[in-house]
Rosetta silent file (secondary structure, phi, psi, omega in degrees, C-alpha in Angstrom):
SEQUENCE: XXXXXXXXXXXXXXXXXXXXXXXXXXXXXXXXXXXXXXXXXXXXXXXXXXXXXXXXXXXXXXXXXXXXXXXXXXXXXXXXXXXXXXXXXXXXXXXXXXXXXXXXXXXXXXXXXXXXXXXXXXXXXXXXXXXXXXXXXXXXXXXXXXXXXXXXXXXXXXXXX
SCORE:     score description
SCORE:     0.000 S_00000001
   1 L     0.000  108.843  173.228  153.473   -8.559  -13.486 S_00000001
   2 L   -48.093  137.905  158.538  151.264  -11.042  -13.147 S_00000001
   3 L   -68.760   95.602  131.486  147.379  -10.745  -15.044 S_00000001
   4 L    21.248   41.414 -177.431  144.452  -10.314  -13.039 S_00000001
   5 L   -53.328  177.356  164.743  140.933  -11.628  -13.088 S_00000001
   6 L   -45.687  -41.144  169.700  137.903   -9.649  -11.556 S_00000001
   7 L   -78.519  -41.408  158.990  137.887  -11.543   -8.833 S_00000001
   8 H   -23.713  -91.184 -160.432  141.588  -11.661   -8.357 S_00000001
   9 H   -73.167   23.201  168.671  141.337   -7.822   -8.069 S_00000001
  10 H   -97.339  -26.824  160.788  138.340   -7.745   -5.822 S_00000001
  11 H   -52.341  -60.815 -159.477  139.882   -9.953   -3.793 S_00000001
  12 H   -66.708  -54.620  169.251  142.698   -7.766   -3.419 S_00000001
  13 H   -52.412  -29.198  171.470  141.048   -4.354   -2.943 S_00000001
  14 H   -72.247  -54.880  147.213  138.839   -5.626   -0.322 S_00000001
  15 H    -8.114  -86.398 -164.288  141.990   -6.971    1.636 S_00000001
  16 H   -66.304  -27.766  148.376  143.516   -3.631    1.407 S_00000001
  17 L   -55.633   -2.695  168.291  140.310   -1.863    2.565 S_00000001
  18 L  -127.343   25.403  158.080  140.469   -3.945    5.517 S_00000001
  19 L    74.037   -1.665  150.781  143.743   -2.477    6.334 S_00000001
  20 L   -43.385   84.089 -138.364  145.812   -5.753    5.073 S_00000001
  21 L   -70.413  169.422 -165.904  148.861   -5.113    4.425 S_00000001
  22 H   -60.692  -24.296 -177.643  150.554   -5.310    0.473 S_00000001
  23 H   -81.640  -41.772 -162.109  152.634   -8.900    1.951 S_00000001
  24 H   -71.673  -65.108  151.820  149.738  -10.133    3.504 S_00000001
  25 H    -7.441  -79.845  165.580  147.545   -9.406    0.879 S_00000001
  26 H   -37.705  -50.795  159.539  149.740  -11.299   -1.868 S_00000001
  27 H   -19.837  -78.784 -166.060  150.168  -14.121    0.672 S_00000001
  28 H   -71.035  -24.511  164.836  146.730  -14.816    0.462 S_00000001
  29 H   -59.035  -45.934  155.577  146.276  -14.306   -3.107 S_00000001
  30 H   -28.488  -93.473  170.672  148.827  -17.165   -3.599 S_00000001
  31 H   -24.290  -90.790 -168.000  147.081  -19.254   -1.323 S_00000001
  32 H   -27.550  -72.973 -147.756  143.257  -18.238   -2.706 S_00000001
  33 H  -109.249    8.718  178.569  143.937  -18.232   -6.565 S_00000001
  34 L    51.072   22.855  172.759  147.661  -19.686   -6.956 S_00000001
  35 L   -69.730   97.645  160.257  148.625  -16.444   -8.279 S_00000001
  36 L   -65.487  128.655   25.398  152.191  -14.911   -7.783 S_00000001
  37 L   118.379   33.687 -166.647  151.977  -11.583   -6.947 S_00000001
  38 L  -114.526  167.484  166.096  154.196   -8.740   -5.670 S_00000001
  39 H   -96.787   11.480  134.005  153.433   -6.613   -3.401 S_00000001
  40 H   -33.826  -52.015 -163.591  154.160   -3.525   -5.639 S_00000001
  41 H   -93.245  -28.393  146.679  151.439   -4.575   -7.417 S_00000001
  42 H   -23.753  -68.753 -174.698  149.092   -5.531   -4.871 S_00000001
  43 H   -44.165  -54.247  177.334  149.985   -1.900   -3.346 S_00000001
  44 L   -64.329    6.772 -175.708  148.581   -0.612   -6.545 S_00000001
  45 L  -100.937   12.888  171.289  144.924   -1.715   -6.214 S_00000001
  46 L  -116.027   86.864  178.461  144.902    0.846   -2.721 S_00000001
  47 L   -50.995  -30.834  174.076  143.696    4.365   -4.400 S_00000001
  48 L   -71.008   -7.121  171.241  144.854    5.947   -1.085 S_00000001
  49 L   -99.847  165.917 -172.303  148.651    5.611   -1.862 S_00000001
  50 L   -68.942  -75.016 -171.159  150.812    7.696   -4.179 S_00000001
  51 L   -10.449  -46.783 -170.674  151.416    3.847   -5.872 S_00000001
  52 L   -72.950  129.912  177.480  148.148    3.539   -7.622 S_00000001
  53 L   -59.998   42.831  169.948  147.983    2.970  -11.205 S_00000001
  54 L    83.864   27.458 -109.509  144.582    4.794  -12.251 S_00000001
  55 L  -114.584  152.188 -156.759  142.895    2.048  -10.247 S_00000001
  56 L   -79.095  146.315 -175.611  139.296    1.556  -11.856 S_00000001
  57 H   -37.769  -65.191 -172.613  136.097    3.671  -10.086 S_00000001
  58 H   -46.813   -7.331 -165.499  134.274    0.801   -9.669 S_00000001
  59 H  -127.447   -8.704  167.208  136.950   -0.694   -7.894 S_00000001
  60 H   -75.909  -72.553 -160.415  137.862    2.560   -6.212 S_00000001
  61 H   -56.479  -18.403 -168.351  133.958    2.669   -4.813 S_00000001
  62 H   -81.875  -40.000 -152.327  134.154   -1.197   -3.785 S_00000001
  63 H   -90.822  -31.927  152.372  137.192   -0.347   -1.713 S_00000001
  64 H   -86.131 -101.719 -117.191  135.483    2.827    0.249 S_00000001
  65 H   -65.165  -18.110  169.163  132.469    0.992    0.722 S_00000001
  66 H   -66.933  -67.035 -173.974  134.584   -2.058    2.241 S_00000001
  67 H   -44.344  -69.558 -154.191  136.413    0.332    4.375 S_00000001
  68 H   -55.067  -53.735 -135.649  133.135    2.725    5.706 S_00000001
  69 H   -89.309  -38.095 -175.383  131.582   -1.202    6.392 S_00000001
  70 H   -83.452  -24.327  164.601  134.653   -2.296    7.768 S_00000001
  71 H   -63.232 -103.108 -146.451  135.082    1.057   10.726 S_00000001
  72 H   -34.685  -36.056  169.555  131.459   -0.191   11.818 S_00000001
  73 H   -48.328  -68.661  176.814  132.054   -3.215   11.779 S_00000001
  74 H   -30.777  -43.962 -174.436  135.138   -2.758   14.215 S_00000001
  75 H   -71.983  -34.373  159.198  132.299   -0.987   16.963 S_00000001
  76 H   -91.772   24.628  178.642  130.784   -4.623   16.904 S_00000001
  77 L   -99.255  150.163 -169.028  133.510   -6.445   17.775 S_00000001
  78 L   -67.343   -1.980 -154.778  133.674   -6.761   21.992 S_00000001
  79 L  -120.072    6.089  156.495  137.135   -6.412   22.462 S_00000001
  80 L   -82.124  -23.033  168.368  136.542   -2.897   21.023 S_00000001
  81 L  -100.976  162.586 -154.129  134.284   -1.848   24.041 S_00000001
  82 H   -89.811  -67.851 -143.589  135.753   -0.775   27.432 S_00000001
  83 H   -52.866  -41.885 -176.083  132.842   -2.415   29.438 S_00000001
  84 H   -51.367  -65.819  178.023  133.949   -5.728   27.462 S_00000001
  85 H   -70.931    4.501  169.014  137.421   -5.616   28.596 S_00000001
  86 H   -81.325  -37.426 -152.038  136.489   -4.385   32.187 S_00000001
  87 H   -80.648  -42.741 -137.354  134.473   -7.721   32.074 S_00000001
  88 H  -118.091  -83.481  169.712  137.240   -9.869   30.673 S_00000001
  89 H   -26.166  -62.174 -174.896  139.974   -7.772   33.845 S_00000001
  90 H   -76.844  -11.373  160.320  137.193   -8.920   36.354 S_00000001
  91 H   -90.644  -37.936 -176.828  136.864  -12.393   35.814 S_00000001
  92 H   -59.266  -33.391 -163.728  140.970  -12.723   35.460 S_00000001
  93 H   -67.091  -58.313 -158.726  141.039  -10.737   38.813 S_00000001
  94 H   -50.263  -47.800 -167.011  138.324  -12.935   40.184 S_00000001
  95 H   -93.031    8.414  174.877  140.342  -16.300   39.174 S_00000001
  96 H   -96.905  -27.490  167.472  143.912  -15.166   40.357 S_00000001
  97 H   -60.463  -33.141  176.539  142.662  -14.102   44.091 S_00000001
  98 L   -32.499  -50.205  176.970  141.661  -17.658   43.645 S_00000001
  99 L  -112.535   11.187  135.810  144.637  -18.928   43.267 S_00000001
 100 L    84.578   28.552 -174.973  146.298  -16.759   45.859 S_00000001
 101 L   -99.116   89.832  152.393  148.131  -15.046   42.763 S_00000001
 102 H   -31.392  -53.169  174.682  149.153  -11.348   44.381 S_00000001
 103 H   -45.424  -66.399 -159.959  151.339  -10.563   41.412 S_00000001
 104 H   -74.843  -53.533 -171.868  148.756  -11.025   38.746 S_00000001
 105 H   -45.928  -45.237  153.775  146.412   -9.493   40.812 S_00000001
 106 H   -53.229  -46.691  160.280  148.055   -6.278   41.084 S_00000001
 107 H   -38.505  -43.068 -171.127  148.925   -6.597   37.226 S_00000001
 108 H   -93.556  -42.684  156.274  144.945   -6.619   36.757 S_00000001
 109 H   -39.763  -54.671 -164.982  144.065   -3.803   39.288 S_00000001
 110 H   -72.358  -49.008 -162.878  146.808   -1.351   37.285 S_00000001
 111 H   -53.304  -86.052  159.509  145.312   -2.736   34.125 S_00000001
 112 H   -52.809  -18.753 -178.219  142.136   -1.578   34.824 S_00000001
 113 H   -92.626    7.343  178.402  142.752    1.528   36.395 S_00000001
 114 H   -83.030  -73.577 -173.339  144.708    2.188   32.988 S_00000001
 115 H   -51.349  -36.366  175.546  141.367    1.283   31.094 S_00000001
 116 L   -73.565  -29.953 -161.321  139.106    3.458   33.095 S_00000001
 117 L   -77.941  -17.917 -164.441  141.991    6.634   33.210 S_00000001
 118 L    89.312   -2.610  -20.650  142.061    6.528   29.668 S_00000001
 119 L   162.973  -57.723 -171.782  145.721    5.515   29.972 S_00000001
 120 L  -115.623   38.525  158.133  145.019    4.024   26.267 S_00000001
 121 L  -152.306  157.923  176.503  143.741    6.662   24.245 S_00000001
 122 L   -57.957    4.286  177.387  144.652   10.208   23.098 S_00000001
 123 L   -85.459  122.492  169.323  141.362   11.868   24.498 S_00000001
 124 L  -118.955  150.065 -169.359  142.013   14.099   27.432 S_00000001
 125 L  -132.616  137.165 -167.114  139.087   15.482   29.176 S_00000001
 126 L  -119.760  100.949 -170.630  139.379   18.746   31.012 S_00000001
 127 L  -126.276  153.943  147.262  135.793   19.268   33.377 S_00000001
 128 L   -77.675 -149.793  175.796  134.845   20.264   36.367 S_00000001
 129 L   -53.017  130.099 -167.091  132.860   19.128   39.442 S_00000001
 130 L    65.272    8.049  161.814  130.592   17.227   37.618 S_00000001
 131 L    90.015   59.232 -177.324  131.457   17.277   34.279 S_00000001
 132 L  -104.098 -173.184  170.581  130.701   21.260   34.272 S_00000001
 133 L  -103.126  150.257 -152.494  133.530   23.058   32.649 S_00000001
 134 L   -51.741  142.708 -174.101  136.055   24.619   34.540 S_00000001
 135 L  -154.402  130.817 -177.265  135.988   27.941   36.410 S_00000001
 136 L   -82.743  127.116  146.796  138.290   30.111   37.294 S_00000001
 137 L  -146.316  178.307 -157.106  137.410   31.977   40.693 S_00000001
 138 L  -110.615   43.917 -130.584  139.078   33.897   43.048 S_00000001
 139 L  -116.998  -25.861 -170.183  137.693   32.585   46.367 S_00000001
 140 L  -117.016    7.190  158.773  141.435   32.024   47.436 S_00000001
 141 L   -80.236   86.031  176.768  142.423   34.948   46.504 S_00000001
 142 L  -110.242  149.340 -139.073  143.336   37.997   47.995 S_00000001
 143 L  -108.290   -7.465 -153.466  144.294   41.299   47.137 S_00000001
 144 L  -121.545   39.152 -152.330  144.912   43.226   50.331 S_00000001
 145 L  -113.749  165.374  172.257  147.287   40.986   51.713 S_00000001
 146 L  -108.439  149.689  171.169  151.067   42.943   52.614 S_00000001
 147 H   -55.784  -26.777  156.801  154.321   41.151   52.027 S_00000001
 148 H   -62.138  -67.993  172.303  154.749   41.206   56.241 S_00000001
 149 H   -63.556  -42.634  169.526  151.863   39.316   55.955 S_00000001
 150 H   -62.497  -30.833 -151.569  152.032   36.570   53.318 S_00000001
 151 H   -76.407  -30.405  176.714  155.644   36.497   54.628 S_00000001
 152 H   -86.727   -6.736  179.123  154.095   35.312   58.330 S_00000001
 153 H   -90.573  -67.136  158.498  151.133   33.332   56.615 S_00000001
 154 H    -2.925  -69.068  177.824  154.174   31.327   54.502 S_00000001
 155 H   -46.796  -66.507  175.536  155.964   31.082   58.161 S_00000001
 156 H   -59.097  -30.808  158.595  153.146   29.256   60.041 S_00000001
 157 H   -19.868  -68.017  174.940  152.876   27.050   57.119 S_00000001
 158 H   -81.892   -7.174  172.879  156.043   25.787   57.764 S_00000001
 159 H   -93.457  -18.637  158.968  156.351   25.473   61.078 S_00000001
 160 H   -45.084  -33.420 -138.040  152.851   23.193   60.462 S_00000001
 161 L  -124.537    0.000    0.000  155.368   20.983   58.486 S_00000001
């Protein structure tokens, strides 16, 4: 097991607080500092695994405050907003009718109608007219009806069809 400077393991916790994985992570310590490395031990400088050795506060607190910095961060990159990628689907749309591309064009129509449906995230949203919330009524309901009757309301149906 390789020895450590300060920076060494500040390098490394911030890496892994930015969701880097324990290969990657070594990788670049190689590279950076000429440092071998494993990624066992790498893995231990990430307080959120079972792995970690006792990993030092201060080096615990650098590694949530990298993370909390690094989520916001993620909300200002563009390819994180919908409107952004709506933007980036309408100019490819724009330059494949151009070029009399059908294919891709259809590709980019489903594509967006994925990104507006929600298509790529786990939120489902269950509203009414107008984003009220849902209501049950009985407007099509009735109570008084006889089985001679639904059985001829059923009948014209089908003879409709």
């Amino acid at each position: 097991m390789a020895t450590l400077t300060e920076d060494q393991k500040v390098f490394i916790v911030q890496a892994l607080a930015c969701y880097d994985s324990p290969s990657t992570v070594a990788a670049a310590v190689k590279d950076q500092f000429g440092v071998i490395v494993s990624r066992q031990q790498v893995e231990s400088y990430d307080h959120t695994k079972a792995s970690s050795n006792g990993v030092a506060k201060k080096l615990v607190a650098l590694f949530d405050e990298t993370r909390e910095r690094f989520l916001e961060g993620v909300a200002a990159v563009p390819v994180a907003k919908q409107v952004y990628r709506l933007r980036v689907l309408q100019r490819a749309l724009e330059r494949s009718e151009k070029q009399g591309n059908s294919a891709m064009v259809l590709q980019i129509l489903e594509q967006a109608a994925k990104e507006l449906g929600g298509v790529y995230t786990n939120r489902k949203e269950l509203t009414g007219k107008d984003g009220q919330p849902l209501a049950m009524t009985s407007t099509n309901v009735t109570t008084n009806v006889t089985p001679e009757q639904l059985k001829e309301a059923v009948q014209s149906v089908r003879d409709r069809f």
